[in-house]
Residue frames as qw, qx, qy, qz and C-alpha x, y, z in Angstrom:
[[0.180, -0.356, -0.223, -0.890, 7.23, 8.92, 10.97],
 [0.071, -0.090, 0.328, -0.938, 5.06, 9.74, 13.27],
 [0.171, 0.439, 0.820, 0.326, 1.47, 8.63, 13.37],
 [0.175, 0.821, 0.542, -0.044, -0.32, 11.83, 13.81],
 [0.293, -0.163, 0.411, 0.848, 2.76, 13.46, 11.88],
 [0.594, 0.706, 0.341, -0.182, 0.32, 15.77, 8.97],
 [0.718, 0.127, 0.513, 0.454, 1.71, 15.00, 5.68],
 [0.057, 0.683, -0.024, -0.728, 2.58, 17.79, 3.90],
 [0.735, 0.473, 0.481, 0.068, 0.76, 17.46, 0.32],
 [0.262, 0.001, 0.404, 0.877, 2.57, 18.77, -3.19],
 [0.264, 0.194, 0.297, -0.897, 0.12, 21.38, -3.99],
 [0.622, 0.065, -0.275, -0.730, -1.95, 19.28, -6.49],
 [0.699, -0.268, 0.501, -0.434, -2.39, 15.96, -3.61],
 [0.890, 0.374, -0.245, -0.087, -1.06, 13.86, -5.60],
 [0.746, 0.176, -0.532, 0.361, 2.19, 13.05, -3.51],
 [0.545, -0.836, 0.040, 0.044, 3.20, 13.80, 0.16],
 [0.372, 0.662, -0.452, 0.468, 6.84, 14.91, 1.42],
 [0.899, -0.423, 0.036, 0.107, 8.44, 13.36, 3.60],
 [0.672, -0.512, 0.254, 0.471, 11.94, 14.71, 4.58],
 [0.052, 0.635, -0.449, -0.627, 12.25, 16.70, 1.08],
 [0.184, -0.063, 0.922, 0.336, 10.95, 13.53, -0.59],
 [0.549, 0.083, -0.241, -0.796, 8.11, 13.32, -2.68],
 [0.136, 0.057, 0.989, 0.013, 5.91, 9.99, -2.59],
 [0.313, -0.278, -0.619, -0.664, 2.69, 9.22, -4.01],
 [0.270, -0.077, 0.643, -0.712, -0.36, 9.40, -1.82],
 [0.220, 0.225, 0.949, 0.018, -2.63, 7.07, -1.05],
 [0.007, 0.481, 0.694, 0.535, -6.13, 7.47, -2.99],
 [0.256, -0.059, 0.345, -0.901, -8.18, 10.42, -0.95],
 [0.737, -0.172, -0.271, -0.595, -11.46, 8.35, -2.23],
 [0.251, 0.153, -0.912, 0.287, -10.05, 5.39, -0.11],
 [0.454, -0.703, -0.143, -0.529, -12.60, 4.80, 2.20],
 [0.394, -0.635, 0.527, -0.404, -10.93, 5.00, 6.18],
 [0.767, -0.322, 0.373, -0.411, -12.13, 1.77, 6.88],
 [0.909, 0.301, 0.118, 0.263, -10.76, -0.32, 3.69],
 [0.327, 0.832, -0.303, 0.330, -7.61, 2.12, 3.90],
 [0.427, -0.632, 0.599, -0.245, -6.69, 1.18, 7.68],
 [0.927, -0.137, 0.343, 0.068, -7.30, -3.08, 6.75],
 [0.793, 0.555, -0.154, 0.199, -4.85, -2.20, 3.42],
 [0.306, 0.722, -0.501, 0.365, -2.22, -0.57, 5.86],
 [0.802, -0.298, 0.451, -0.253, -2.61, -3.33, 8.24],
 [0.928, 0.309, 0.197, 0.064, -1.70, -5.80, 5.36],
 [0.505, 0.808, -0.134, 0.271, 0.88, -3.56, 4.21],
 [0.092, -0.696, 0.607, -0.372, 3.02, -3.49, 7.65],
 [0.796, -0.304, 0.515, -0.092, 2.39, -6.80, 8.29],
 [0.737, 0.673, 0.025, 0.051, 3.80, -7.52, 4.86],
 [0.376, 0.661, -0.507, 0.406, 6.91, -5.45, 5.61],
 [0.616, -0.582, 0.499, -0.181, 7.61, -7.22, 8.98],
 [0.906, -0.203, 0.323, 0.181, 7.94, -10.53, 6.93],
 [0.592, 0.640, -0.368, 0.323, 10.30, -9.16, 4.12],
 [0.227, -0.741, 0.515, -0.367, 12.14, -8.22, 7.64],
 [0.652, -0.512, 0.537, -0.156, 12.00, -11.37, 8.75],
 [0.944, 0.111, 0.309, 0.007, 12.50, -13.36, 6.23],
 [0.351, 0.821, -0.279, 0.353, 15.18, -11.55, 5.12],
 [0.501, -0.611, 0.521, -0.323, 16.52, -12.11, 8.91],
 [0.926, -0.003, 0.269, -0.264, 16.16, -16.03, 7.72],
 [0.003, 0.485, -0.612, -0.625, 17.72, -15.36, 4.63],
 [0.553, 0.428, 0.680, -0.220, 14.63, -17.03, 3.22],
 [0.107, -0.272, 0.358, 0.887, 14.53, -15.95, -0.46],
 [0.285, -0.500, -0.692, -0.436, 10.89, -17.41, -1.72],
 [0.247, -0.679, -0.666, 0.184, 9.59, -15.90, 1.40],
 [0.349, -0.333, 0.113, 0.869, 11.28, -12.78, 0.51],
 [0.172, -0.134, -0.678, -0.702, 9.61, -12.86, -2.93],
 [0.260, -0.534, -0.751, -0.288, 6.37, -13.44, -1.58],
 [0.182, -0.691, -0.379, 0.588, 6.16, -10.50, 1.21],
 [0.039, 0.506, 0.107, -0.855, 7.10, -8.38, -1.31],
 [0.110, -0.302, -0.802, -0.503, 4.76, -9.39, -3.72],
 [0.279, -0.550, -0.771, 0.160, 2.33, -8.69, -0.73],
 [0.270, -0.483, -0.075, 0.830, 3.96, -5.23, -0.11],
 [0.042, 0.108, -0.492, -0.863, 3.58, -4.24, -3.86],
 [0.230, -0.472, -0.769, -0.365, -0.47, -5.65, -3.94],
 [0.172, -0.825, -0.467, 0.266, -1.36, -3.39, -0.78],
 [0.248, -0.409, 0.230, 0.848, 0.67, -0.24, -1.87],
 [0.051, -0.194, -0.592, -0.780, -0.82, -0.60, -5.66],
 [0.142, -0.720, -0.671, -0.104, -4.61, -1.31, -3.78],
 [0.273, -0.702, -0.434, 0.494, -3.97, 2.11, -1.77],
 [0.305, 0.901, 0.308, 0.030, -3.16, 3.71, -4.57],
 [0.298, -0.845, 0.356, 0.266, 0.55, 4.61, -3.85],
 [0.437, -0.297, 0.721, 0.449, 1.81, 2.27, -6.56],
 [0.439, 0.461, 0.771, 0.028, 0.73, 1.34, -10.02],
 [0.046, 0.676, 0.318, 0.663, -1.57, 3.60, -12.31],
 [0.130, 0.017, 0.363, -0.923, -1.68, 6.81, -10.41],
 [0.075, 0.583, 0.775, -0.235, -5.29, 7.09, -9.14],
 [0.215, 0.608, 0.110, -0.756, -5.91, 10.63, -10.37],
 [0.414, 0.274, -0.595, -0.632, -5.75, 9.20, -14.47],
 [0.043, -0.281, -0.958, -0.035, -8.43, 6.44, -13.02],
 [0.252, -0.396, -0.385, -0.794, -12.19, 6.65, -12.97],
 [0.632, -0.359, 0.422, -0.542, -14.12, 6.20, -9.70],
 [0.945, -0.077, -0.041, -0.316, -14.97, 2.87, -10.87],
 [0.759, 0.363, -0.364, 0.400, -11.49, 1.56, -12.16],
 [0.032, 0.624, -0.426, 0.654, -10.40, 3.00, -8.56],
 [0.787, -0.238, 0.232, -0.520, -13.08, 1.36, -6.55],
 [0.986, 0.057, -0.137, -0.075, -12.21, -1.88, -8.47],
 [0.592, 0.519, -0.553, 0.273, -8.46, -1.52, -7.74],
 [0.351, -0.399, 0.599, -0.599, -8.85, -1.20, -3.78],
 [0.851, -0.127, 0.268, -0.433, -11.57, -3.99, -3.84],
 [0.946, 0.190, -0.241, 0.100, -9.10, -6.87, -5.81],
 [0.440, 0.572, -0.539, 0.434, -6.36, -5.87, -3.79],
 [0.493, -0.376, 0.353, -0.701, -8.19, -5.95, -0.52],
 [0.928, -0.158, 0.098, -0.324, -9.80, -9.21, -1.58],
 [0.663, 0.571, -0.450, 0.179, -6.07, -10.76, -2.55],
 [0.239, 0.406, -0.653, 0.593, -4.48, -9.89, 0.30],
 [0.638, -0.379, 0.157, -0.651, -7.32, -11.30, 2.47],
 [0.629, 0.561, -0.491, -0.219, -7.11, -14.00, 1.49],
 [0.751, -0.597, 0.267, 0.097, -5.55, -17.25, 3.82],
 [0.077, 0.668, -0.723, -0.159, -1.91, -18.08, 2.43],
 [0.965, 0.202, -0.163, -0.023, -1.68, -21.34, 0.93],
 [0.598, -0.539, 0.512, 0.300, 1.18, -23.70, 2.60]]
């Protein structure tokens, strides 16, 4: 996809389409700035499933996508849907997922 592809929302913004597919969309309260470091985490995530998958690494497998599934749920595309959350319980899911995936990695 494209990056300045516009997503084409289901009419109540709760999922985008993509090729006839539906997917959840990320939170709209997101804010830009804590949305761009989660999809930063989130594609650097899927590079190592790729690579470690490329290794044939299987604990490093497990742990990208562990990494995949903690920036997806912070952005709001996994998990409880954000629309049956409250600001706060929204606010707090972006900020423990953000602060998780900051984090350094432990050897």
């Amino acid at each position: 996809m494209a990056a300045n592809r516009r997503l084409e929302h289901t009419p109540d913004g709760h999922f985008v389409v993509i090729d006839g597919r539906k997917w959840r969309a990320t939170d709209p309260i997101l804010p830009e700035d804590i949305a761009s470091r989660l999809r930063k985490h989130l594609m650097a995530a899927r590079r190592a499933v790729r690579s470690a998958l490329t290794d044939g690494d299987e604990a490093a497998v497990r742990k990208a996508r562990e990494r995949v599934q903690r920036a997806k749920v912070a952005l709001g595309e996994r998990g409880i849907p954000w629309w049956e959350q409250n600001a706060d319980e929204r606010r707090r899911r972006w900020e423990d997922g953000l602060s998780a995936l900051d984090e350094p990695e432990s050897a």
